[in-house]
CHARMM-style PDB file with segment names, atoms N, HN, CA, C and O in Angstrom:
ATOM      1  N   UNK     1       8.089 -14.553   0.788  1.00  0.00      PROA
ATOM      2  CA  UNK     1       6.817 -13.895   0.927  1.00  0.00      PROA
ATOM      3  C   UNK     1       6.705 -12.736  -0.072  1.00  0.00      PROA
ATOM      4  O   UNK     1       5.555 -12.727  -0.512  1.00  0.00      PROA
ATOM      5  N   UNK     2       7.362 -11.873  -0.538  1.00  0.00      PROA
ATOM      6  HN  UNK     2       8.296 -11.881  -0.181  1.00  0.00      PROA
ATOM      7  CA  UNK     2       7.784 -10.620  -1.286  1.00  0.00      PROA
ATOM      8  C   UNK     2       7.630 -11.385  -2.850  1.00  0.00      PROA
ATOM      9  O   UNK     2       6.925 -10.778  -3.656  1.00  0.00      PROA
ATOM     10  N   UNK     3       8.186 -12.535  -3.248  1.00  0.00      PROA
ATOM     11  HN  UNK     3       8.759 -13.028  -2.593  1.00  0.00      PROA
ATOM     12  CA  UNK     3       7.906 -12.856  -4.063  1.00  0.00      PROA
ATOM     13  C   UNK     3       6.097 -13.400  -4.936  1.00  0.00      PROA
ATOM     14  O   UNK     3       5.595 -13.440  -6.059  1.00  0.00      PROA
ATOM     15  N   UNK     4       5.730 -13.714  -3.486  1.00  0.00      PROA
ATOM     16  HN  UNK     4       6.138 -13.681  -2.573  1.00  0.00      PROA
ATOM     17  CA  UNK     4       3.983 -14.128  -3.773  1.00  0.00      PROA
ATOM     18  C   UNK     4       3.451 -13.192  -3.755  1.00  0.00      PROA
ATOM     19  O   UNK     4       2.742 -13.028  -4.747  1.00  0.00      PROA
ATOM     20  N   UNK     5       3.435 -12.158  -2.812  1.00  0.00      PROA
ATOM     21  HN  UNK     5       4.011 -12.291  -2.006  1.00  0.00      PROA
ATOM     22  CA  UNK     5       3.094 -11.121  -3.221  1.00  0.00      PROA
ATOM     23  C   UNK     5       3.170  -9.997  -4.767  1.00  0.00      PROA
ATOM     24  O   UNK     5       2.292  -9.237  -5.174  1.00  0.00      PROA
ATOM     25  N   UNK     6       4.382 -10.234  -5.283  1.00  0.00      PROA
ATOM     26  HN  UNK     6       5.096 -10.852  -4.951  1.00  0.00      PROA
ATOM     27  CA  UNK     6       4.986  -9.691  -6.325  1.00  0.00      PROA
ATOM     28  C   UNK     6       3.775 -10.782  -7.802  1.00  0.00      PROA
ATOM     29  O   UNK     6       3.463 -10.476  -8.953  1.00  0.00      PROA
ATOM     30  N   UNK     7       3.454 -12.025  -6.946  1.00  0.00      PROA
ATOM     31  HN  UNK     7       3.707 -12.274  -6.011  1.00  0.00      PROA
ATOM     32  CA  UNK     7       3.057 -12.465  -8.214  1.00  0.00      PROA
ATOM     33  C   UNK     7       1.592 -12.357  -8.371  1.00  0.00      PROA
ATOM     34  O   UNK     7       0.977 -12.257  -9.432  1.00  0.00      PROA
ATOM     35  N   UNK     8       0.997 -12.398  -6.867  1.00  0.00      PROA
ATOM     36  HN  UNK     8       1.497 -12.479  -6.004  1.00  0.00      PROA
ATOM     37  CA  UNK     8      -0.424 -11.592  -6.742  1.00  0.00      PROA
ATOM     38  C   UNK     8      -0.599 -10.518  -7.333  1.00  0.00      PROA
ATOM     39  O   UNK     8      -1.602 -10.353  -8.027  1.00  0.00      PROA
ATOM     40  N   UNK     9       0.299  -9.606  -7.186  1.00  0.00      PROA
ATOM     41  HN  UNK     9       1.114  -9.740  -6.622  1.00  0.00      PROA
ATOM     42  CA  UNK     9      -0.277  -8.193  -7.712  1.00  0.00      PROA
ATOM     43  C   UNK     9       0.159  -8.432  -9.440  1.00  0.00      PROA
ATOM     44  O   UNK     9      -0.539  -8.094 -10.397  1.00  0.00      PROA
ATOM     45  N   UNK    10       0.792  -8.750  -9.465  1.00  0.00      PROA
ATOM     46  HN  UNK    10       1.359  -9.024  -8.688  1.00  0.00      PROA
ATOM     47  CA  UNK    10       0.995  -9.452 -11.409  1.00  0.00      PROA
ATOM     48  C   UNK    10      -0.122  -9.388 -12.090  1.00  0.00      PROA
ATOM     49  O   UNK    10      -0.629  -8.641 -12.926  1.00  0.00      PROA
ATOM     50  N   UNK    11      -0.568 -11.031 -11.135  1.00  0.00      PROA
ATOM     51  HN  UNK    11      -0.156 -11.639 -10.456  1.00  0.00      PROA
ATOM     52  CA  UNK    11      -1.839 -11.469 -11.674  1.00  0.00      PROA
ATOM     53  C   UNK    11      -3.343 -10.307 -11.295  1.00  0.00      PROA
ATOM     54  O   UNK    11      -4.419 -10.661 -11.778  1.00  0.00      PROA
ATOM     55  N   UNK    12      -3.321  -9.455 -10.747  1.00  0.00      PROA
ATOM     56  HN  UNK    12      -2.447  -9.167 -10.354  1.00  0.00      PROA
ATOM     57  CA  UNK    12      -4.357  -8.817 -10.561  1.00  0.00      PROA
ATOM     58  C   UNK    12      -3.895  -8.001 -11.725  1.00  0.00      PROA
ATOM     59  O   UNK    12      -4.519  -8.147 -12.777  1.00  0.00      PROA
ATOM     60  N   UNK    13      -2.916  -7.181 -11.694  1.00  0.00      PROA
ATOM     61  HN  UNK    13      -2.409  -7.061 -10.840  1.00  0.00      PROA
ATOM     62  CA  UNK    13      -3.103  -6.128 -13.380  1.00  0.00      PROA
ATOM     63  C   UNK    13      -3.146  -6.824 -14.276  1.00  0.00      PROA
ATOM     64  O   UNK    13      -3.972  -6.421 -15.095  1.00  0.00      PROA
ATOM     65  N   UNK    14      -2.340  -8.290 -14.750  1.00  0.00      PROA
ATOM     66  HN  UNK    14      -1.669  -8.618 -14.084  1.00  0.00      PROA
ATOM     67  CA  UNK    14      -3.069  -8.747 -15.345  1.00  0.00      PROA
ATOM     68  C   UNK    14      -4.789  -8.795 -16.124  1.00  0.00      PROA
ATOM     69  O   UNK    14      -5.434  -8.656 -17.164  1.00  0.00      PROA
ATOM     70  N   UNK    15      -4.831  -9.068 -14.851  1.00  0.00      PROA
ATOM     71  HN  UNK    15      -4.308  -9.181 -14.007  1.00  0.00      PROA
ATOM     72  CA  UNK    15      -6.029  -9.436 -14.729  1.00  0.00      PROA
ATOM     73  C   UNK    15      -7.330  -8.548 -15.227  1.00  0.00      PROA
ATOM     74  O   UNK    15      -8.223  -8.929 -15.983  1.00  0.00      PROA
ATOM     75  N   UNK    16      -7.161  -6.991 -14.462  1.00  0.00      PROA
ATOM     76  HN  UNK    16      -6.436  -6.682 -13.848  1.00  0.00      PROA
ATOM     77  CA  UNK    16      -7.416  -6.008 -14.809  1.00  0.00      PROA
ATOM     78  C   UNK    16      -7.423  -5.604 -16.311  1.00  0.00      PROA
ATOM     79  O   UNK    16      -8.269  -5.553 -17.204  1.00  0.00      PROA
ATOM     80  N   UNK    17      -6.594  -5.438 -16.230  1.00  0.00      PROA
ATOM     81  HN  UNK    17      -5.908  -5.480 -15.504  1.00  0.00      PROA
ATOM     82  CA  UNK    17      -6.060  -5.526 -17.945  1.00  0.00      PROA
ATOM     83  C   UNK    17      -7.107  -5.784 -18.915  1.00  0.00      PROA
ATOM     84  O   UNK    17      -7.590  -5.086 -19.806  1.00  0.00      PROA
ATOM     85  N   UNK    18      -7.397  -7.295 -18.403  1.00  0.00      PROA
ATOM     86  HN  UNK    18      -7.005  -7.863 -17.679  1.00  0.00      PROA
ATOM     87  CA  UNK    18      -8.126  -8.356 -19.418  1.00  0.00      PROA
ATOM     88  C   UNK    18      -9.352  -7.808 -18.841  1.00  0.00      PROA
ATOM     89  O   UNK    18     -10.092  -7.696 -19.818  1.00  0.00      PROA
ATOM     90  N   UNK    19      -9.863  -7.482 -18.013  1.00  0.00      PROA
ATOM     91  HN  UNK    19      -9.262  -7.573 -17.220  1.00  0.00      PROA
ATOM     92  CA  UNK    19     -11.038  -6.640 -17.999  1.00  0.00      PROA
ATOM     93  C   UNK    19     -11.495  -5.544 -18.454  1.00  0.00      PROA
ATOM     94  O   UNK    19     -12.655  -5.435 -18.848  1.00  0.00      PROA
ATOM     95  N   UNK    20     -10.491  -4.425 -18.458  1.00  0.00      PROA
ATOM     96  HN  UNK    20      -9.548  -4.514 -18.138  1.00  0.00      PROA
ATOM     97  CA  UNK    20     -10.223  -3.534 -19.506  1.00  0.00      PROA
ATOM     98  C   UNK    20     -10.738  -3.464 -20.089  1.00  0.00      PROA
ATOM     99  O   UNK    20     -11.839  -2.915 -20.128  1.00  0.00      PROA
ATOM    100  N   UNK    21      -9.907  -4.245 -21.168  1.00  0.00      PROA
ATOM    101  HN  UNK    21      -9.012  -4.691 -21.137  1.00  0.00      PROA
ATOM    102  CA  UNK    21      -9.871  -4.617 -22.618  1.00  0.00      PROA
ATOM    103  C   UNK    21     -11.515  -5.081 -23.256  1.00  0.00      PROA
ATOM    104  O   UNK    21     -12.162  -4.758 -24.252  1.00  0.00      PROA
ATOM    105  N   UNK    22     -11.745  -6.005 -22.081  1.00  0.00      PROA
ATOM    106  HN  UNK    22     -11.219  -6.267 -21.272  1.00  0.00      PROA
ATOM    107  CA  UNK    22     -12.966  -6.091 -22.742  1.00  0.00      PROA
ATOM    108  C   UNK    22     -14.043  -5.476 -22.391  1.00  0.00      PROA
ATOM    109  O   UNK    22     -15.123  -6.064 -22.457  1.00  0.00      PROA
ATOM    110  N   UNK    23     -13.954  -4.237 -21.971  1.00  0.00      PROA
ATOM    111  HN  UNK    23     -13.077  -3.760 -21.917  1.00  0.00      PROA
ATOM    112  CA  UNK    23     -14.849  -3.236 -21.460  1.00  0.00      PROA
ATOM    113  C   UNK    23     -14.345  -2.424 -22.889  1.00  0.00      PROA
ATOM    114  O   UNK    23     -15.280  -2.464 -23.688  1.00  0.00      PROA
ATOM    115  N   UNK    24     -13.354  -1.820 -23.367  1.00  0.00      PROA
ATOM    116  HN  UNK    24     -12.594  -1.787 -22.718  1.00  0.00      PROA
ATOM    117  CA  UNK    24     -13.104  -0.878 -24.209  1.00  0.00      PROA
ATOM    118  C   UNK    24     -11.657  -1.482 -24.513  1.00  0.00      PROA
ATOM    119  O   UNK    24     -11.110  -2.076 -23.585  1.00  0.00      PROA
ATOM    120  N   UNK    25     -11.178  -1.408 -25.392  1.00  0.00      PROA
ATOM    121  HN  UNK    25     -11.623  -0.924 -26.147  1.00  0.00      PROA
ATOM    122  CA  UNK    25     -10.166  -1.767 -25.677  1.00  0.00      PROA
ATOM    123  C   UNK    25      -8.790  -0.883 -26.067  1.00  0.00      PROA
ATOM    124  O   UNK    25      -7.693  -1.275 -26.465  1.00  0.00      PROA
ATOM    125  N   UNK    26      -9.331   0.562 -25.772  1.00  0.00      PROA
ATOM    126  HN  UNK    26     -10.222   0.880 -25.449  1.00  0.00      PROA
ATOM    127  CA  UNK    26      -8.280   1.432 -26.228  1.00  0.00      PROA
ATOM    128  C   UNK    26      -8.076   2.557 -24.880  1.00  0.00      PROA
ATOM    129  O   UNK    26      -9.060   2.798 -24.181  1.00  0.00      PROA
ATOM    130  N   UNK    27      -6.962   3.104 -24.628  1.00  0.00      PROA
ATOM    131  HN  UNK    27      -6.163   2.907 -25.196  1.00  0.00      PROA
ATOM    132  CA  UNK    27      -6.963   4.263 -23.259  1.00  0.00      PROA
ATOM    133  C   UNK    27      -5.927   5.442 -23.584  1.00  0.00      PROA
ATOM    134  O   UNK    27      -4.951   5.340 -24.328  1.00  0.00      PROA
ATOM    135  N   UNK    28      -6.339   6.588 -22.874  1.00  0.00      PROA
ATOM    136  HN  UNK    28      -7.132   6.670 -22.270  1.00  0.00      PROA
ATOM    137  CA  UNK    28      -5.574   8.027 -23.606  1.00  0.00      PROA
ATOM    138  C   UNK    28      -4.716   7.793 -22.567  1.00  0.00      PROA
ATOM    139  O   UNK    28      -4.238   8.875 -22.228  1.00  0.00      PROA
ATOM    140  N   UNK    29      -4.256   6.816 -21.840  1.00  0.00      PROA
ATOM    141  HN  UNK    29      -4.645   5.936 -22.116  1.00  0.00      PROA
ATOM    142  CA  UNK    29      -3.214   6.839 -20.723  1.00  0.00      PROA
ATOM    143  C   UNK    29      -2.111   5.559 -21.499  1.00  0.00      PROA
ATOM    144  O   UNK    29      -2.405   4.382 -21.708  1.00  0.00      PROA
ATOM    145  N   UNK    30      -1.115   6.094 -21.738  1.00  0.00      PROA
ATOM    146  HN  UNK    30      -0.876   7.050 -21.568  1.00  0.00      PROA
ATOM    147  CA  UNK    30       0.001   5.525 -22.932  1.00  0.00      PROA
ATOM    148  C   UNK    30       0.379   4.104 -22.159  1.00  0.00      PROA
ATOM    149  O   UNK    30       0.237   3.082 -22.829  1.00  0.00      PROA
ATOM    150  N   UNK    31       0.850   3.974 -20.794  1.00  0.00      PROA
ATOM    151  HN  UNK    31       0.966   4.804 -20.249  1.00  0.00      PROA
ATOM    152  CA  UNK    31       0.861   2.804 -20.285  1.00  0.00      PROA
ATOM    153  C   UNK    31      -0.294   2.185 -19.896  1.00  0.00      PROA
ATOM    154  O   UNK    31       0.082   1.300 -19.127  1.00  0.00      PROA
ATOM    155  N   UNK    32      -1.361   2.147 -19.978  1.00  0.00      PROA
ATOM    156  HN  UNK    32      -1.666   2.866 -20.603  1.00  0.00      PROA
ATOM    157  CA  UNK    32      -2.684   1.061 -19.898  1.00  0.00      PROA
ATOM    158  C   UNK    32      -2.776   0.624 -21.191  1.00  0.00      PROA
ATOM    159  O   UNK    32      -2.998  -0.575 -21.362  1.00  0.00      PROA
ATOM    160  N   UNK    33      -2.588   1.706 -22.615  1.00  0.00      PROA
ATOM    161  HN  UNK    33      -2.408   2.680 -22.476  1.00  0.00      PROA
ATOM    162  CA  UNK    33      -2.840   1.266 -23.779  1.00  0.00      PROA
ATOM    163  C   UNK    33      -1.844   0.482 -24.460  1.00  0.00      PROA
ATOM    164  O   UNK    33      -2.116  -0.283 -25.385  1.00  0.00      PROA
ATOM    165  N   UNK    34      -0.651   0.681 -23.986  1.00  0.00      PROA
ATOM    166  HN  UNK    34      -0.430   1.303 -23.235  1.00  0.00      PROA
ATOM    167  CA  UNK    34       0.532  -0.073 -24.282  1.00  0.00      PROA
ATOM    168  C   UNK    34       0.209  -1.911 -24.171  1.00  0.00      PROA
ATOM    169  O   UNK    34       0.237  -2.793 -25.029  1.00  0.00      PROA
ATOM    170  N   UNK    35      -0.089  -1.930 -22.705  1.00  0.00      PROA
ATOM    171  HN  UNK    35      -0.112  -1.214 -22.007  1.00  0.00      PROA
ATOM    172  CA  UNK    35      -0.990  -2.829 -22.303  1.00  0.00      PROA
ATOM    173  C   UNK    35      -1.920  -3.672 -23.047  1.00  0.00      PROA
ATOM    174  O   UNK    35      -1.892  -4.891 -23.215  1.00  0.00      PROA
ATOM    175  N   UNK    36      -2.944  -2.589 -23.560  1.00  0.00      PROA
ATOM    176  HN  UNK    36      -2.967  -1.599 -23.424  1.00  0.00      PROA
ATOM    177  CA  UNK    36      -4.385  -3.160 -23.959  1.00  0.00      PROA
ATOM    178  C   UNK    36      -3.990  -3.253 -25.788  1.00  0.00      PROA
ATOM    179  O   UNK    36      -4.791  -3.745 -26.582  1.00  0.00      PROA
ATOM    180  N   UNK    37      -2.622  -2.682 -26.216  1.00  0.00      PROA
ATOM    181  HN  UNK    37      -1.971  -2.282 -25.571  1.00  0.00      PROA
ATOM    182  CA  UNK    37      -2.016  -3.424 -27.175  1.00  0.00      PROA
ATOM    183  C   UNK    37      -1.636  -4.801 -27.125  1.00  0.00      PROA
ATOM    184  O   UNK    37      -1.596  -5.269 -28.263  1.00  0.00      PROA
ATOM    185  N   UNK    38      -1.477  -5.249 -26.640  1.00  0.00      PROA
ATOM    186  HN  UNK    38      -1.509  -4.868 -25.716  1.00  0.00      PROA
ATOM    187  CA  UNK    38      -1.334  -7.063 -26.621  1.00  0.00      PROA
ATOM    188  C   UNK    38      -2.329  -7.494 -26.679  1.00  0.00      PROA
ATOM    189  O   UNK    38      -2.429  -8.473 -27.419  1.00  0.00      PROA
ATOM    190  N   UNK    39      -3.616  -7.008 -25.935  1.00  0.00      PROA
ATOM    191  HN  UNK    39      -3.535  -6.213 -25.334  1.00  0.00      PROA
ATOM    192  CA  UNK    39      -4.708  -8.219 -26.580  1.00  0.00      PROA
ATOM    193  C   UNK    39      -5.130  -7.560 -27.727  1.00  0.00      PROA
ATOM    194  O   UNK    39      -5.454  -8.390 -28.577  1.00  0.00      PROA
ATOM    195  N   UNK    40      -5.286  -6.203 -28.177  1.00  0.00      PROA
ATOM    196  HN  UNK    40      -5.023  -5.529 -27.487  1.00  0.00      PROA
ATOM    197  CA  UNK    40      -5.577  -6.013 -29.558  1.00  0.00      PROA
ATOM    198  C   UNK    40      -4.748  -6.509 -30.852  1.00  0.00      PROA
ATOM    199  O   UNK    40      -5.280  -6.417 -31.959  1.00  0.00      PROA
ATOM    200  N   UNK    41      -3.530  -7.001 -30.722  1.00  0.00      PROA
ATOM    201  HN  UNK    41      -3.099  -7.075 -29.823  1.00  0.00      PROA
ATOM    202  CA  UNK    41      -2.474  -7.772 -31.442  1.00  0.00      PROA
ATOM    203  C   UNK    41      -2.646  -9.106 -31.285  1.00  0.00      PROA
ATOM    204  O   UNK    41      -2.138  -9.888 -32.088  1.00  0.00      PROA
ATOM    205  N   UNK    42      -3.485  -9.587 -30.087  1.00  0.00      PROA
ATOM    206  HN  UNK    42      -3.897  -8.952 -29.434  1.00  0.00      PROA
ATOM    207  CA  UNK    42      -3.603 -11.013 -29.778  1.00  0.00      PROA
ATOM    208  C   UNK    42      -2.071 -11.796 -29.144  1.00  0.00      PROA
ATOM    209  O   UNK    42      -1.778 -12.989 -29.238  1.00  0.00      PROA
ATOM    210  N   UNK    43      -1.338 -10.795 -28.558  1.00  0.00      PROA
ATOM    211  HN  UNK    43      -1.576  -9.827 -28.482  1.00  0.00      PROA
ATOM    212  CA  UNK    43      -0.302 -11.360 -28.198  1.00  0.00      PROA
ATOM    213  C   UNK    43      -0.359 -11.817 -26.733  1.00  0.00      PROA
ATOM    214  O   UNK    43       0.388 -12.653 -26.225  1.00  0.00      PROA
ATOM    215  N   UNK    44      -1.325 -11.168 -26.146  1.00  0.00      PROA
ATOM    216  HN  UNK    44      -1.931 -10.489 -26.559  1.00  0.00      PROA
ATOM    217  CA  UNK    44      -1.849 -11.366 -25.026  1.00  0.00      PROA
ATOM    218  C   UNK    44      -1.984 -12.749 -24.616  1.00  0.00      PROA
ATOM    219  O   UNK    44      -1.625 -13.473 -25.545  1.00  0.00      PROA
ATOM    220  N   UNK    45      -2.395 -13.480 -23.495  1.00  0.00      PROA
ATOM    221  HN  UNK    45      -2.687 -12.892 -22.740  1.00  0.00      PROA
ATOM    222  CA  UNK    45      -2.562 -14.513 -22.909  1.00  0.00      PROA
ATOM    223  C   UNK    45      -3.388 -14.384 -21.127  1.00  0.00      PROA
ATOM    224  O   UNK    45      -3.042 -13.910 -20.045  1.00  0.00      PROA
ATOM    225  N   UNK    46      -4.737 -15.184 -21.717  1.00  0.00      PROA
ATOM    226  HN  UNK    46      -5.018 -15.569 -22.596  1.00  0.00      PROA
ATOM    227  CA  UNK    46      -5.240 -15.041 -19.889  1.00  0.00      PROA
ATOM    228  C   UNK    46      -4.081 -15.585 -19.116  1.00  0.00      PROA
ATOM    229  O   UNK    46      -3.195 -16.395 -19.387  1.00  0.00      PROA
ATOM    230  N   UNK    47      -4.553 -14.462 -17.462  1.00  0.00      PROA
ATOM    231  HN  UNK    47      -5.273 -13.803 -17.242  1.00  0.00      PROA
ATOM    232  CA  UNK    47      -4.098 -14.868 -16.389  1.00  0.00      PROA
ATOM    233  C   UNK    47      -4.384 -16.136 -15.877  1.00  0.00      PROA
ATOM    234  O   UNK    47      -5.563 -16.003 -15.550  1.00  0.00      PROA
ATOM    235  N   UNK    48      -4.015 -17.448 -15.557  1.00  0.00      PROA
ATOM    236  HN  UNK    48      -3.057 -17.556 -15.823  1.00  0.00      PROA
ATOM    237  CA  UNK    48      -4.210 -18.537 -14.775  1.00  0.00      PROA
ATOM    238  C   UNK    48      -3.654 -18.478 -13.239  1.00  0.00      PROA
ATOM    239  O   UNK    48      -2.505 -18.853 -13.005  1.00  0.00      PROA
ATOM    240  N   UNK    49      -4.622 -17.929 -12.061  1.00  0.00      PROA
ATOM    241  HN  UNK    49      -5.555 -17.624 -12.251  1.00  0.00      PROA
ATOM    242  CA  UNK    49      -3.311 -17.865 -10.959  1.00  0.00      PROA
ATOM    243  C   UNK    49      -2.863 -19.409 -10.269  1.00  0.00      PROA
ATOM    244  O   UNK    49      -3.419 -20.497 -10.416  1.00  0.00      PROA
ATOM    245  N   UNK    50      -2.071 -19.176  -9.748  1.00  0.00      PROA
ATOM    246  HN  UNK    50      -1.619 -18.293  -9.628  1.00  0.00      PROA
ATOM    247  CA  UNK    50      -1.940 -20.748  -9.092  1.00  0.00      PROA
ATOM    248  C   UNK    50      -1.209 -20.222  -8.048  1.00  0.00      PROA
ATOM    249  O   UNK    50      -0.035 -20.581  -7.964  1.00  0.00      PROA
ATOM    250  N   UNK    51      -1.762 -19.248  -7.020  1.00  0.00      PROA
ATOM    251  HN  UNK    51      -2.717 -18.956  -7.088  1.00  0.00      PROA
ATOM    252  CA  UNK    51      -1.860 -19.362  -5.769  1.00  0.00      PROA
ATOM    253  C   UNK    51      -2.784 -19.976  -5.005  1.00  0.00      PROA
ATOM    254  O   UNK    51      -3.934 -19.607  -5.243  1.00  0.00      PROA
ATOM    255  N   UNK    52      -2.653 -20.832  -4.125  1.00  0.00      PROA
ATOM    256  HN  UNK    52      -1.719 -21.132  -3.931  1.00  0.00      PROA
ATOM    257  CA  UNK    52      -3.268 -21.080  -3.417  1.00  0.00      PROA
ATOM    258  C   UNK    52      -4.313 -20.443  -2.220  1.00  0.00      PROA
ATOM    259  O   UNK    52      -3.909 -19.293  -2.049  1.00  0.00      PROA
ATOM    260  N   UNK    53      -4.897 -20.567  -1.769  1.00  0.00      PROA
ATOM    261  HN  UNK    53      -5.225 -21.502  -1.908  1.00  0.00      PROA
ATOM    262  CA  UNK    53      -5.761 -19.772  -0.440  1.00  0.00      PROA
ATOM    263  C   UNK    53      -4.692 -20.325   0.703  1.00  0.00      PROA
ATOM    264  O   UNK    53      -4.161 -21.429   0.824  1.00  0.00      PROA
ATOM    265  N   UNK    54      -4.583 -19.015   1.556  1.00  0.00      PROA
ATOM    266  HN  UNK    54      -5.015 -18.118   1.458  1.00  0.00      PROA
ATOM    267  CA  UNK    54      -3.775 -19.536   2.634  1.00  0.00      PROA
ATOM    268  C   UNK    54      -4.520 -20.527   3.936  1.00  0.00      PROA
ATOM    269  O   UNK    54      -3.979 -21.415   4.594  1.00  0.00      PROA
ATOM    270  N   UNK    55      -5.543 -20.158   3.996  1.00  0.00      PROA
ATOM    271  HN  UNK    55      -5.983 -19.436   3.461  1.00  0.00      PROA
ATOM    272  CA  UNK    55      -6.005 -21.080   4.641  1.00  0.00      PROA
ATOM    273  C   UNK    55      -7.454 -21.862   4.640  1.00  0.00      PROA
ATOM    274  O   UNK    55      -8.509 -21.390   4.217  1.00  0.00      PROA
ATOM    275  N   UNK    56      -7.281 -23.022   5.149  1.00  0.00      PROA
ATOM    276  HN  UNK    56      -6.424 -23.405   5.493  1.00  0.00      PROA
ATOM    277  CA  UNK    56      -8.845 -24.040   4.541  1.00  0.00      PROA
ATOM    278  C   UNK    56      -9.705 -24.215   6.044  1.00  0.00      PROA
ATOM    279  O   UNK    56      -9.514 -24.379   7.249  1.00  0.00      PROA
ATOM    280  N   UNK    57     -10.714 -24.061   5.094  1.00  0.00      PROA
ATOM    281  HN  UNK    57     -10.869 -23.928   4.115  1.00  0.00      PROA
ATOM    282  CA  UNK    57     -11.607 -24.344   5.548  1.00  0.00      PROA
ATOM    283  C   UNK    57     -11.823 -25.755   6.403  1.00  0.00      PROA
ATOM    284  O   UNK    57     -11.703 -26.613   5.528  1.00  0.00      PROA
ATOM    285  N   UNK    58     -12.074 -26.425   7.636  1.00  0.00      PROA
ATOM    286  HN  UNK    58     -12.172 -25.729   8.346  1.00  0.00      PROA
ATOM    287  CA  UNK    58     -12.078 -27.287   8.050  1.00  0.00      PROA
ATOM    288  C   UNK    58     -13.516 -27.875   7.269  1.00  0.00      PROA
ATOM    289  O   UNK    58     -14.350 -27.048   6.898  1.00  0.00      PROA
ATOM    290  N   UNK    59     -13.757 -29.412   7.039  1.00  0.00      PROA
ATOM    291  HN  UNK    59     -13.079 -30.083   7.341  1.00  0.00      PROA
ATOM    292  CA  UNK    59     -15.162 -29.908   6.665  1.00  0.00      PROA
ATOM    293  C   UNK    59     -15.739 -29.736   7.430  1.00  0.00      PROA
ATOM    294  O   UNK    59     -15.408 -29.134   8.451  1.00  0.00      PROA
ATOM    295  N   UNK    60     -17.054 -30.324   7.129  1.00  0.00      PROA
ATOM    296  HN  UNK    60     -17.323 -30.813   6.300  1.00  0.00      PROA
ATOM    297  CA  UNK    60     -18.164 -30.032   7.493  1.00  0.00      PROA
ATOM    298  C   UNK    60     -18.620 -31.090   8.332  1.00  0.00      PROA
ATOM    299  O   UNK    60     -18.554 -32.085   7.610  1.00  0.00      PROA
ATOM    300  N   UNK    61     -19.007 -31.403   9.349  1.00  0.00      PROA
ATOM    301  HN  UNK    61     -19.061 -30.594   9.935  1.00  0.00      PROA
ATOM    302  CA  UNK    61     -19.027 -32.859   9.785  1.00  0.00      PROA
ATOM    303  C   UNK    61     -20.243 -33.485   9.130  1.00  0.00      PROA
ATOM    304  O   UNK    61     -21.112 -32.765   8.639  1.00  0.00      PROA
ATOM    305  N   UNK    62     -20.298 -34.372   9.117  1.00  0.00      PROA
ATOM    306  HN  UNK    62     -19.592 -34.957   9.516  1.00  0.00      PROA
ATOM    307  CA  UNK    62     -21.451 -35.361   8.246  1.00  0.00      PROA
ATOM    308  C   UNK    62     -22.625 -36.132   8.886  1.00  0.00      PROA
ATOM    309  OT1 UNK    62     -23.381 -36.801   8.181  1.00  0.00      PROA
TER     310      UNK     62
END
């Protein structure tokens, strides 16, 4: 469980990140800009998550 969690919050700064960036691409805070150096280098790569939803929705009856 500690581990999905660990990869949720990943993918959200990730994520963030890439929102950031394309809001402004530069920050006077040395670790966000450190950061928002990879997509200005293009070393960067979108987040893809592949968590699942924990739980479904039952259908719909027909």
């Amino acid at each position: 469980m500690r581990l999905e969690f660990v990869e949720v919050l990943q993918a959200l700064w990730e994520n963030a990140v890439a929102e950031r960036f394309r809001a402004y691409p530069y920050s006077a805070i040395p670790l966000l800009d450190r950061e928002l150096a990879k997509w200005r280098e293009g070393t960067a790569s979108e987040v893809v998550s592949h968590i699942l939803p924990r739980c479904e929705k039952e259908p719909l009856p027909s």
